[in-house]
Biopython code that builds the backbone (N, CA, C, O; Angstrom):
import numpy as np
from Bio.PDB.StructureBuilder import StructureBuilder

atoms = [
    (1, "UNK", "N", (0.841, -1.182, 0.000)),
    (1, "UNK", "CA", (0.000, 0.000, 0.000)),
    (1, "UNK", "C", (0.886, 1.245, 0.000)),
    (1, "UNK", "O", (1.825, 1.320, 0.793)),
    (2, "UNK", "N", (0.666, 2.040, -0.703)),
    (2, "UNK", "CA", (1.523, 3.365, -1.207)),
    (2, "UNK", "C", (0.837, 4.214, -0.245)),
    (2, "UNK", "O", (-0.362, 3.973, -0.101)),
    (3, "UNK", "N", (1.384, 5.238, 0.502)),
    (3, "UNK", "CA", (0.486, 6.133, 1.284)),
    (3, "UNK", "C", (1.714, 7.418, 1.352)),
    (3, "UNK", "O", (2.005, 8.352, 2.099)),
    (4, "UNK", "N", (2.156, 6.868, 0.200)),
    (4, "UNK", "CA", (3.124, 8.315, -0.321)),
    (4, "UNK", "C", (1.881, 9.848, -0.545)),
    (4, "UNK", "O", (1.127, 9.780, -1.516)),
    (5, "UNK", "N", (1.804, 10.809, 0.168)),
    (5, "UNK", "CA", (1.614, 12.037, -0.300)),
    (5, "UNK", "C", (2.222, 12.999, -1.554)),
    (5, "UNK", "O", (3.442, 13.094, -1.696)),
    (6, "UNK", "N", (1.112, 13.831, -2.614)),
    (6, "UNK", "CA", (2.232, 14.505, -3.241)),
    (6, "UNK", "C", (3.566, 15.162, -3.181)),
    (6, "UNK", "O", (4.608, 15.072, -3.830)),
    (7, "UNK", "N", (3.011, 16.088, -1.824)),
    (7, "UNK", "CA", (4.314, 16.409, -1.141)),
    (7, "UNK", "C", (5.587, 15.184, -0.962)),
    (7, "UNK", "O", (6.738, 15.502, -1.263)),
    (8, "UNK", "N", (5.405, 14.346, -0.659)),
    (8, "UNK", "CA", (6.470, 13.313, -0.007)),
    (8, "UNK", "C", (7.287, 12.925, -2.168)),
    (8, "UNK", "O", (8.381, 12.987, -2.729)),
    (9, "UNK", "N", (5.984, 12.602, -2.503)),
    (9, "UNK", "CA", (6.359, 12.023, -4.318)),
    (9, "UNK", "C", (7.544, 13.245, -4.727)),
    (9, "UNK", "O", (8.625, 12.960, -5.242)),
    (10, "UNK", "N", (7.175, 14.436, -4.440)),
    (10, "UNK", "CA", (7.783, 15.435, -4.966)),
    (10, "UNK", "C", (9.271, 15.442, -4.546)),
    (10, "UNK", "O", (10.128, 15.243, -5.408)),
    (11, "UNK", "N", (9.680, 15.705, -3.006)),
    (11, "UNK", "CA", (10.465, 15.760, -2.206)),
    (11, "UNK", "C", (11.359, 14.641, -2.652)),
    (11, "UNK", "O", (12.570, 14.804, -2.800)),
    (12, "UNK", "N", (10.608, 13.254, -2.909)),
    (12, "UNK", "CA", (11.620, 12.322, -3.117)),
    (12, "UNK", "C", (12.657, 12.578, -4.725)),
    (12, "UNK", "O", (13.838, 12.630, -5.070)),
    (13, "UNK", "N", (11.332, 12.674, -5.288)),
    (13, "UNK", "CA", (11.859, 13.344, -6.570)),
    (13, "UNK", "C", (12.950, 14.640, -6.667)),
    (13, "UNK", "O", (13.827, 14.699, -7.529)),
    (14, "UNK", "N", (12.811, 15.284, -6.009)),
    (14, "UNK", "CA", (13.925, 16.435, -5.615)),
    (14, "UNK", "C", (15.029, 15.929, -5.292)),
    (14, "UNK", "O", (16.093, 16.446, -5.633)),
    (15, "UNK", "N", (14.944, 14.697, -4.494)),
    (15, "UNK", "CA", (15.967, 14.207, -3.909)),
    (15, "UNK", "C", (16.903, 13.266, -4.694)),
    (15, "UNK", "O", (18.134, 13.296, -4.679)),
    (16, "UNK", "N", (16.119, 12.438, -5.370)),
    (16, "UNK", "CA", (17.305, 12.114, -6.525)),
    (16, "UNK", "C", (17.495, 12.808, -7.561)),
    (16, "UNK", "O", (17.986, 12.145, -8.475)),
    (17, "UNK", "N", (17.340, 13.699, -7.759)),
    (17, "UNK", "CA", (17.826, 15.289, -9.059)),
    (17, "UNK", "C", (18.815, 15.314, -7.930)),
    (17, "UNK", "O", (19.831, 14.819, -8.418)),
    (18, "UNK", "N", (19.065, 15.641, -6.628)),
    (18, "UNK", "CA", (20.090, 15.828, -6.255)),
    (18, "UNK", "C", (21.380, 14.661, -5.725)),
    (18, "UNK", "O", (22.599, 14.818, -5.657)),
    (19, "UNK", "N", (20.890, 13.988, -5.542)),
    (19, "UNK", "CA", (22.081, 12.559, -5.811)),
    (19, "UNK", "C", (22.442, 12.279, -7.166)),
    (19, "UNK", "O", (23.570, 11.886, -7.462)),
    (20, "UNK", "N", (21.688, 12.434, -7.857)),
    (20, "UNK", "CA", (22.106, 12.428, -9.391)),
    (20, "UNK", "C", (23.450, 13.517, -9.126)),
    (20, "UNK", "O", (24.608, 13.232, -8.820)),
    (21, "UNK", "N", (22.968, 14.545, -9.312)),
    (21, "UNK", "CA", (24.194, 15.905, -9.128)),
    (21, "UNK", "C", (25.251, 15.757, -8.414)),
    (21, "UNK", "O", (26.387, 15.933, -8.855)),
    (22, "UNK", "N", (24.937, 15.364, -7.052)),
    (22, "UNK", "CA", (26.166, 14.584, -6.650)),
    (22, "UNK", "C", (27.121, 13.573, -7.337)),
    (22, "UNK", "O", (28.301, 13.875, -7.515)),
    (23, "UNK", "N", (26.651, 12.449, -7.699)),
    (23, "UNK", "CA", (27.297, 11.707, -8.251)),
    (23, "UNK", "C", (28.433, 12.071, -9.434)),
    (23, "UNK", "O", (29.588, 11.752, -9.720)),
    (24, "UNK", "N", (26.999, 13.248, -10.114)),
    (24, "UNK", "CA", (27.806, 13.088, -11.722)),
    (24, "UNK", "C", (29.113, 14.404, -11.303)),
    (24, "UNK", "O", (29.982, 14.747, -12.106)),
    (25, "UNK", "N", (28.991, 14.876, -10.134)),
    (25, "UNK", "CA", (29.785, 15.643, -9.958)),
    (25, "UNK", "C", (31.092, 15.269, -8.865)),
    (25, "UNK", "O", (32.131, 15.927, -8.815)),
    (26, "UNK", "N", (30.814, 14.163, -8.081)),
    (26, "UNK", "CA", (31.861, 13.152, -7.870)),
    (26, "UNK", "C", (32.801, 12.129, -8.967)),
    (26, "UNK", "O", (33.920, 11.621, -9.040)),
    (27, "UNK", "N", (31.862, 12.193, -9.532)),
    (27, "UNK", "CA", (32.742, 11.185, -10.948)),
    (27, "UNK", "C", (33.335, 12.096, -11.284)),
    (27, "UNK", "O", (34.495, 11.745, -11.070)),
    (28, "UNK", "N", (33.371, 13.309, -11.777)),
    (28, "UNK", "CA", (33.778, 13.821, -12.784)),
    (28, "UNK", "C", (35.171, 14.687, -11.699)),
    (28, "UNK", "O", (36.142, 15.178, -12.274)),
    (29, "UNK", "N", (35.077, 14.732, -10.560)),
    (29, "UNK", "CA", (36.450, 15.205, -9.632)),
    (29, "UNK", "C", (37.318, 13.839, -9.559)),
    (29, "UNK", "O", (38.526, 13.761, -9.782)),
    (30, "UNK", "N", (36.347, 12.648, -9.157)),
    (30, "UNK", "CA", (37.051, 11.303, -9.082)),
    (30, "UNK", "C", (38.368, 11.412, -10.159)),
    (30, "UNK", "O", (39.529, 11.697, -9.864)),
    (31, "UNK", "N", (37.831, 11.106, -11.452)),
    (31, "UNK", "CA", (37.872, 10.964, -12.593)),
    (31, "UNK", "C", (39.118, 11.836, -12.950)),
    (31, "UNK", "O", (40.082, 11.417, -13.591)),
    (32, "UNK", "N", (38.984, 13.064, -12.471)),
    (32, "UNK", "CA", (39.841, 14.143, -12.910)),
    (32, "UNK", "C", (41.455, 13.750, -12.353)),
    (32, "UNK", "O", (42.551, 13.578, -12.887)),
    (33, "UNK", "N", (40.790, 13.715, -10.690)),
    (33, "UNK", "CA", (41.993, 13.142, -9.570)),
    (33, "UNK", "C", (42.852, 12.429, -10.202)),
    (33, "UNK", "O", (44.054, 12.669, -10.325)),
    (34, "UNK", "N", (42.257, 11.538, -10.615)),
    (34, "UNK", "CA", (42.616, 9.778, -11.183)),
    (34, "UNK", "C", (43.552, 9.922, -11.939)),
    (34, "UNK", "O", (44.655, 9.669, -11.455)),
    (35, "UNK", "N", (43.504, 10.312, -13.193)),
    (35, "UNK", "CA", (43.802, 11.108, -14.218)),
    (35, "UNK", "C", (45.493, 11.806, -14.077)),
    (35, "UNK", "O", (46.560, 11.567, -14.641)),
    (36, "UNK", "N", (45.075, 12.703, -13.084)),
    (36, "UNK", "CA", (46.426, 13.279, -12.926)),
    (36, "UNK", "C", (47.199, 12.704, -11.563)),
    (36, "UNK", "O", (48.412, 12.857, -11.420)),
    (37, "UNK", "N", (46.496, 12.135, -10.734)),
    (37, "UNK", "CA", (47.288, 10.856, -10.430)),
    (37, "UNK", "C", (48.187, 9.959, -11.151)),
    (37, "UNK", "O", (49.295, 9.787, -10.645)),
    (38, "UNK", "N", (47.976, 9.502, -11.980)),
    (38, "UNK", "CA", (47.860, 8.764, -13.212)),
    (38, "UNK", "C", (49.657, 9.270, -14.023)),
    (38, "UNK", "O", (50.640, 8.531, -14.086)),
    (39, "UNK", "N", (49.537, 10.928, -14.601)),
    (39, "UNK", "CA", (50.269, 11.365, -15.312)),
    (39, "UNK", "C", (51.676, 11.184, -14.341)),
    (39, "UNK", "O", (52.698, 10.583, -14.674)),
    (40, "UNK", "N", (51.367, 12.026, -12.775)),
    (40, "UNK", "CA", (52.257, 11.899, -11.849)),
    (40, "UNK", "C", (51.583, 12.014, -10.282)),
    (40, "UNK", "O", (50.629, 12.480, -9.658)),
    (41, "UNK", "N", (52.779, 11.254, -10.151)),
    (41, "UNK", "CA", (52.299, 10.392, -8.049)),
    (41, "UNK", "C", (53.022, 11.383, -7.730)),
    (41, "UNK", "O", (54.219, 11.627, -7.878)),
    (42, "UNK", "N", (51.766, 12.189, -7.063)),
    (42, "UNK", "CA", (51.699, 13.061, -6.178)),
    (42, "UNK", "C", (51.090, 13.094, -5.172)),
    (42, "UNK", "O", (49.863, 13.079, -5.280)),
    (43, "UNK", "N", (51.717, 13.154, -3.754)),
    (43, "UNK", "CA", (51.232, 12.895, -2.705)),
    (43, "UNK", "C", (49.994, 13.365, -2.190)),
    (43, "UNK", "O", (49.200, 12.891, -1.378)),
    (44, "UNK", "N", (50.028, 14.659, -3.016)),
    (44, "UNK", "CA", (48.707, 15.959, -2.653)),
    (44, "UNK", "C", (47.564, 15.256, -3.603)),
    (44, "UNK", "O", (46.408, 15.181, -3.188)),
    (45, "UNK", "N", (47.811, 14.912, -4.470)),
    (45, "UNK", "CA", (46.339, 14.390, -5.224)),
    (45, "UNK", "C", (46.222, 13.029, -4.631)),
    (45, "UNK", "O", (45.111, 12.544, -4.416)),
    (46, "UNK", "N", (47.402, 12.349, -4.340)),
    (46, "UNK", "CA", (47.050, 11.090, -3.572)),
    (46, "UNK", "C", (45.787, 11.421, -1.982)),
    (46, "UNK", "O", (44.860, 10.680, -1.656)),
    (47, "UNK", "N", (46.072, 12.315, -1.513)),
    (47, "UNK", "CA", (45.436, 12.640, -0.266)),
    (47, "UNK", "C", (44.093, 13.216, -0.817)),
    (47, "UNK", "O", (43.031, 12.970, -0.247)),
    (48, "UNK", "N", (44.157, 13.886, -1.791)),
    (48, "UNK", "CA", (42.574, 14.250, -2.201)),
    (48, "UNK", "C", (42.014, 13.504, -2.231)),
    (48, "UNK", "O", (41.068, 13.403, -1.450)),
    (49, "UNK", "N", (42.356, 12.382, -3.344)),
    (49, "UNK", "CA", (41.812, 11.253, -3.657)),
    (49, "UNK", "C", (41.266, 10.423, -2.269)),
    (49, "UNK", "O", (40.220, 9.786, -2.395)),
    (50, "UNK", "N", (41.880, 10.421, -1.096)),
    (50, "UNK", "CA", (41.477, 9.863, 0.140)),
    (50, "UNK", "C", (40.334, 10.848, 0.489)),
    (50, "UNK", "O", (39.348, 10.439, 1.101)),
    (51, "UNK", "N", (40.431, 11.904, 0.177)),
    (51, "UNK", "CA", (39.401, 13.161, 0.729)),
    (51, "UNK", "C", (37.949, 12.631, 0.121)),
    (51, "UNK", "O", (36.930, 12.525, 0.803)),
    (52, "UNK", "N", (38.038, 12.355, -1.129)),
    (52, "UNK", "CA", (36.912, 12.236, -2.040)),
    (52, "UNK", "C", (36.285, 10.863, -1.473)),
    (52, "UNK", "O", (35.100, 10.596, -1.270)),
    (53, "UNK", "N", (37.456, 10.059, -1.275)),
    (53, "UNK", "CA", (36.721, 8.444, -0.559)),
    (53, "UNK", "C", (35.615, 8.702, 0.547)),
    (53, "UNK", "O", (34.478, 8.237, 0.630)),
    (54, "UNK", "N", (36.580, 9.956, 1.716)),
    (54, "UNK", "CA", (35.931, 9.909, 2.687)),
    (54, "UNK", "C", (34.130, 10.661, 2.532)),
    (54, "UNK", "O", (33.172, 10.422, 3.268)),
    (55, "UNK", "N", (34.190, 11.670, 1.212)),
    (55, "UNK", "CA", (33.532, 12.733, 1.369)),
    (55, "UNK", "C", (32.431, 11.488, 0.614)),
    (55, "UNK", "O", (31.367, 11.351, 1.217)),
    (56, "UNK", "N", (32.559, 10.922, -0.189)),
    (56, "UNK", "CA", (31.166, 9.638, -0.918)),
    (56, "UNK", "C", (31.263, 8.672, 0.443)),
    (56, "UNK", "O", (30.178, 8.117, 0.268)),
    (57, "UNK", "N", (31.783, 8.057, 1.693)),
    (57, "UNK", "CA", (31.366, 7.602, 2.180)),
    (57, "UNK", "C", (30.187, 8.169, 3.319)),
    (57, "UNK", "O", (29.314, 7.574, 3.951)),
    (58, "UNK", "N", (30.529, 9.343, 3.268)),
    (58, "UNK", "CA", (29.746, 10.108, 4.230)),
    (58, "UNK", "C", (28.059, 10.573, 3.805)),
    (58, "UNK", "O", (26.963, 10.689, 4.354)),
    (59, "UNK", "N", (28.661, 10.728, 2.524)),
    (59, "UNK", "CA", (27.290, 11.340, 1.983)),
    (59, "UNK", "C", (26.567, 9.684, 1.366)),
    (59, "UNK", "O", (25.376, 9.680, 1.055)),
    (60, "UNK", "N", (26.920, 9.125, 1.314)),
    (60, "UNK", "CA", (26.283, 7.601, 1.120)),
    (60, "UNK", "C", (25.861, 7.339, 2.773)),
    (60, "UNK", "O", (24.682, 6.985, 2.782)),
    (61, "UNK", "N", (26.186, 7.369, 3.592)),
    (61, "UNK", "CA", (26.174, 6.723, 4.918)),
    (61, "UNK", "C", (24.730, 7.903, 5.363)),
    (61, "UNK", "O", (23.822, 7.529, 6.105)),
    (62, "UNK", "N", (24.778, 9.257, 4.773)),
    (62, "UNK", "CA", (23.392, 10.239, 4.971)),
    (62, "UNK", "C", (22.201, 9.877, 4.337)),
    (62, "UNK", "O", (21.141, 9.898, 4.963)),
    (63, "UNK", "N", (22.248, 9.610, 3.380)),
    (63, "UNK", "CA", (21.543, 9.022, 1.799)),
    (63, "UNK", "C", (20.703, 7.598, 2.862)),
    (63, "UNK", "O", (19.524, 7.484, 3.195)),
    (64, "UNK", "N", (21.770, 6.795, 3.119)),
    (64, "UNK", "CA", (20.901, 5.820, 3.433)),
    (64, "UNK", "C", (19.928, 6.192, 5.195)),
    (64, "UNK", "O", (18.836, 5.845, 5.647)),
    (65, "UNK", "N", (21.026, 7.014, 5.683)),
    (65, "UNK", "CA", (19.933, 7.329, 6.481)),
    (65, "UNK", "C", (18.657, 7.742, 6.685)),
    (65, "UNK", "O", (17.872, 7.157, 7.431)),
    (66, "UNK", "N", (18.321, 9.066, 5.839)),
    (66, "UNK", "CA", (17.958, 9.786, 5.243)),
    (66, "UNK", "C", (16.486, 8.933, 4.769)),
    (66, "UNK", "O", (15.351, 9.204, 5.161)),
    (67, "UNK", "N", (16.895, 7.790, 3.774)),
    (67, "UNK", "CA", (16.013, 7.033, 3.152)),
    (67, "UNK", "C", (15.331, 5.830, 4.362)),
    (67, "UNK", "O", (14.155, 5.483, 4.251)),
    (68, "UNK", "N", (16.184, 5.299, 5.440)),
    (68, "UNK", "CA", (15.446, 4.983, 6.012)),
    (68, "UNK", "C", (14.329, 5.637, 7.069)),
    (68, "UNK", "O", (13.241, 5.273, 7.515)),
    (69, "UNK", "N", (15.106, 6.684, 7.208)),
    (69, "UNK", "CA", (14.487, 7.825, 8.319)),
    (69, "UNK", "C", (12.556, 7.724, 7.491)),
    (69, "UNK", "O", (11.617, 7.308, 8.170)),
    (70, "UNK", "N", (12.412, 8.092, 6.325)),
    (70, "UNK", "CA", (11.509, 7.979, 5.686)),
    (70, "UNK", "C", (10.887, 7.097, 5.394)),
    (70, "UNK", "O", (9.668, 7.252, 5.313)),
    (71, "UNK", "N", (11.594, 5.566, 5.066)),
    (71, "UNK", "CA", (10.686, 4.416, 4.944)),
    (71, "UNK", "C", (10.066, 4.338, 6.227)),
    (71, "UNK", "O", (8.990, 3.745, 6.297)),
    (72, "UNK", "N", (10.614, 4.885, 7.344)),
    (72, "UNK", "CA", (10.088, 4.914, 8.612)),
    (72, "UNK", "C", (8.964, 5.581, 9.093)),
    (72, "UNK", "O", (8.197, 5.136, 9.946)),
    (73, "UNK", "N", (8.869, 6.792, 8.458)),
    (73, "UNK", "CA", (7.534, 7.843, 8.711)),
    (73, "UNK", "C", (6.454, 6.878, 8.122)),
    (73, "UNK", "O", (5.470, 6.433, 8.713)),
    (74, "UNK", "N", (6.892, 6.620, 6.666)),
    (74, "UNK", "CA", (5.824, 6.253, 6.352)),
    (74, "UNK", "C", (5.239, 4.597, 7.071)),
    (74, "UNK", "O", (4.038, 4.332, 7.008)),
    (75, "UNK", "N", (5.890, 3.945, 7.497)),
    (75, "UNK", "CA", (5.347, 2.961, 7.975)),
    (75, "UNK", "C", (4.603, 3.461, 9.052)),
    (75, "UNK", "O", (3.463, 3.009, 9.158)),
    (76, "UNK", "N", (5.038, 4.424, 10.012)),
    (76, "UNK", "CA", (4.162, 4.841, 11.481)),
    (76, "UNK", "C", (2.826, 5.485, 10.693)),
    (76, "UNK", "O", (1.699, 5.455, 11.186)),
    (77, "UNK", "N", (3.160, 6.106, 9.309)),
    (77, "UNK", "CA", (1.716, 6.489, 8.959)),
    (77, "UNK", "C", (0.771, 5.680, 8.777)),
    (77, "UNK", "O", (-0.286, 5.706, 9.408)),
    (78, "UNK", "N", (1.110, 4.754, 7.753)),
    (78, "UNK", "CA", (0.219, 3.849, 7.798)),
    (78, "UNK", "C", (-0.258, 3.387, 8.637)),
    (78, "UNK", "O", (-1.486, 3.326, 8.699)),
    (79, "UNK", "N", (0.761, 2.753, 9.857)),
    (79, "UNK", "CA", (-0.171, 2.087, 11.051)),
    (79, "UNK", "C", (-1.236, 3.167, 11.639)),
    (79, "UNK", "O", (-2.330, 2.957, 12.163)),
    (80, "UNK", "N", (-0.643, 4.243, 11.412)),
    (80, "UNK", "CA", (-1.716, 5.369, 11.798)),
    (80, "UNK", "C", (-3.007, 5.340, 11.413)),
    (80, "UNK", "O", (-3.973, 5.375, 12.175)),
    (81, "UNK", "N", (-3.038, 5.255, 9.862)),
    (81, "UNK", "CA", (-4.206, 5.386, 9.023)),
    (81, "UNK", "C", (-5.419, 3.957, 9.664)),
    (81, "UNK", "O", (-6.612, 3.857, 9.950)),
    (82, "UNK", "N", (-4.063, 2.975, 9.629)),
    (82, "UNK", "CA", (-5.091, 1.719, 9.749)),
    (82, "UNK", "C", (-5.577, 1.304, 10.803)),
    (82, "UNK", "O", (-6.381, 0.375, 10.883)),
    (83, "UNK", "N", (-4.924, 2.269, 12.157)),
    (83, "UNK", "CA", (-5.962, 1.867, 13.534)),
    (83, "UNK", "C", (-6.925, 3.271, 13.433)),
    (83, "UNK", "O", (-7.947, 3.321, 14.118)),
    (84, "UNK", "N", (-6.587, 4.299, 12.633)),
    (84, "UNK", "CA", (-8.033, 5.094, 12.482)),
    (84, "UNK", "C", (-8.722, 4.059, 11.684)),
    (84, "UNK", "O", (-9.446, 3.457, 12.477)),
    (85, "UNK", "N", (-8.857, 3.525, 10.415)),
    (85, "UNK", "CA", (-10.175, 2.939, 9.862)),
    (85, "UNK", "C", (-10.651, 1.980, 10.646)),
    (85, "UNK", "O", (-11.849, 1.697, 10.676)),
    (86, "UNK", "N", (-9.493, 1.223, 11.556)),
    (86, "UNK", "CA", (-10.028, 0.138, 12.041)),
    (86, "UNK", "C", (-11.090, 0.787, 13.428)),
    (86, "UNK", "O", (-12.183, 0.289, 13.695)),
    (87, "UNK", "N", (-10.540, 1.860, 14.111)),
    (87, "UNK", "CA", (-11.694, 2.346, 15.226)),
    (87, "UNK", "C", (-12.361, 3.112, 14.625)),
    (87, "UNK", "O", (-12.872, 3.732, 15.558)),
    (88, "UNK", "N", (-12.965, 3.782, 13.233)),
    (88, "UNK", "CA", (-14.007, 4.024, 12.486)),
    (88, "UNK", "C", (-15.284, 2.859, 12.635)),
    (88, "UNK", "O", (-16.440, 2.671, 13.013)),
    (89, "UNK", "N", (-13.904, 2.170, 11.928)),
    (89, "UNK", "CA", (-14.826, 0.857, 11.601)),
    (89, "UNK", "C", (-15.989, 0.198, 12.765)),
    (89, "UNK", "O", (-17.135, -0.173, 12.511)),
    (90, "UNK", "N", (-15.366, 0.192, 13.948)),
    (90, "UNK", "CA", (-15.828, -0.228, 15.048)),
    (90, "UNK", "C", (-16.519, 0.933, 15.646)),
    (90, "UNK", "O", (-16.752, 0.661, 16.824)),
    (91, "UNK", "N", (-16.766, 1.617, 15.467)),
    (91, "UNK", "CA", (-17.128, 2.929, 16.323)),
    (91, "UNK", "C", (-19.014, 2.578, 15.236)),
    (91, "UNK", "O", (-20.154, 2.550, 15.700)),
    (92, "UNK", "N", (-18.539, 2.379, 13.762)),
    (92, "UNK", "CA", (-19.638, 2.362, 12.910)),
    (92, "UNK", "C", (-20.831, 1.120, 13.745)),
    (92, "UNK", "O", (-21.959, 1.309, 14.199)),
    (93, "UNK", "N", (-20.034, -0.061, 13.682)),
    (93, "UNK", "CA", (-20.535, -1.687, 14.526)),
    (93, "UNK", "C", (-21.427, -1.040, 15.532)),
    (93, "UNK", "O", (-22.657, -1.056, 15.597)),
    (94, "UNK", "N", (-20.401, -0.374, 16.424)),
    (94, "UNK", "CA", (-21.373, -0.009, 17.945)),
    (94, "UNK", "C", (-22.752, 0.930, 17.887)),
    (94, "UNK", "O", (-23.792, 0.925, 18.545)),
    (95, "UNK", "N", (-22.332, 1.613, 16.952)),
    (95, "UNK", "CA", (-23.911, 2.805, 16.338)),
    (95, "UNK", "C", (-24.885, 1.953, 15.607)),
    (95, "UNK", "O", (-26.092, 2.187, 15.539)),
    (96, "UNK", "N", (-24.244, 0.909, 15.046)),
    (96, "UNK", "CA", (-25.478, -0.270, 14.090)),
    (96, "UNK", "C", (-25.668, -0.910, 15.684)),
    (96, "UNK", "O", (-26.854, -1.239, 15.675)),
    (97, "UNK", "N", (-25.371, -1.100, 16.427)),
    (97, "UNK", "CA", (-25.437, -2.132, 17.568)),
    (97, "UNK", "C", (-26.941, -1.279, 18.139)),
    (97, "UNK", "O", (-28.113, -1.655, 18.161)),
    (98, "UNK", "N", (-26.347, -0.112, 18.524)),
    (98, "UNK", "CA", (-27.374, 0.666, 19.351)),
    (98, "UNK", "C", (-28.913, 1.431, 18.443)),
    (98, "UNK", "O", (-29.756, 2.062, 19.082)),
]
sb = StructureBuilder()
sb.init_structure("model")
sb.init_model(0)
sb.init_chain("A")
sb.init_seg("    ")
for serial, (resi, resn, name, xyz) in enumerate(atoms, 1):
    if name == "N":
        sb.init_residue(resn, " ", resi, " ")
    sb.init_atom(name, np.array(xyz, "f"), 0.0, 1.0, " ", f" {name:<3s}", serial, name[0])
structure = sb.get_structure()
């Protein structure tokens, strides 16, 4: 059961336009690093290159937080939704009762 809101559809959508951007803009420093690593071993691009490891593990290690933090709302919503229909539901029983 989807109990995604527009708001939430949107937001998520925002959110990978911006991991996209990240990425293609990590590859392309990766890439660069690499590169002139590559031409000559240099200690200073060697250490960037550690910089860049650390800076995608971090922002991967947010990302997944981030995404569970949210699979999380939405599960408490739902249970939300479904003990409101379910004491609707019963609230309806007791008024047919009486």
């Amino acid at each position: 059961m989807n109990t995604r809101t527009d708001r939430e559809t949107t937001y998520l959508k925002m959110e990978n336009l911006e991991d996209m951007r990240f990425m293609s803009n990590f590859n392309f420093v990766s890439s660069l690093l690499l590169k002139w690593y590559k031409l000559k071993k240099n200690p200073d691009v060697n250490e960037m290159m550690q910089c860049m490891n650390e800076i995608a593990f971090y922002n991967l290690n947010l990302k997944r937080e981030r995404d569970d933090l949210l699979e999380i709302v939405s599960q408490y919503r739902a249970d939300k939704i479904r003990a409101i229909e379910r004491a609707r539901k019963c609230e309806k029983e007791l008024e047919a009762k009486l």
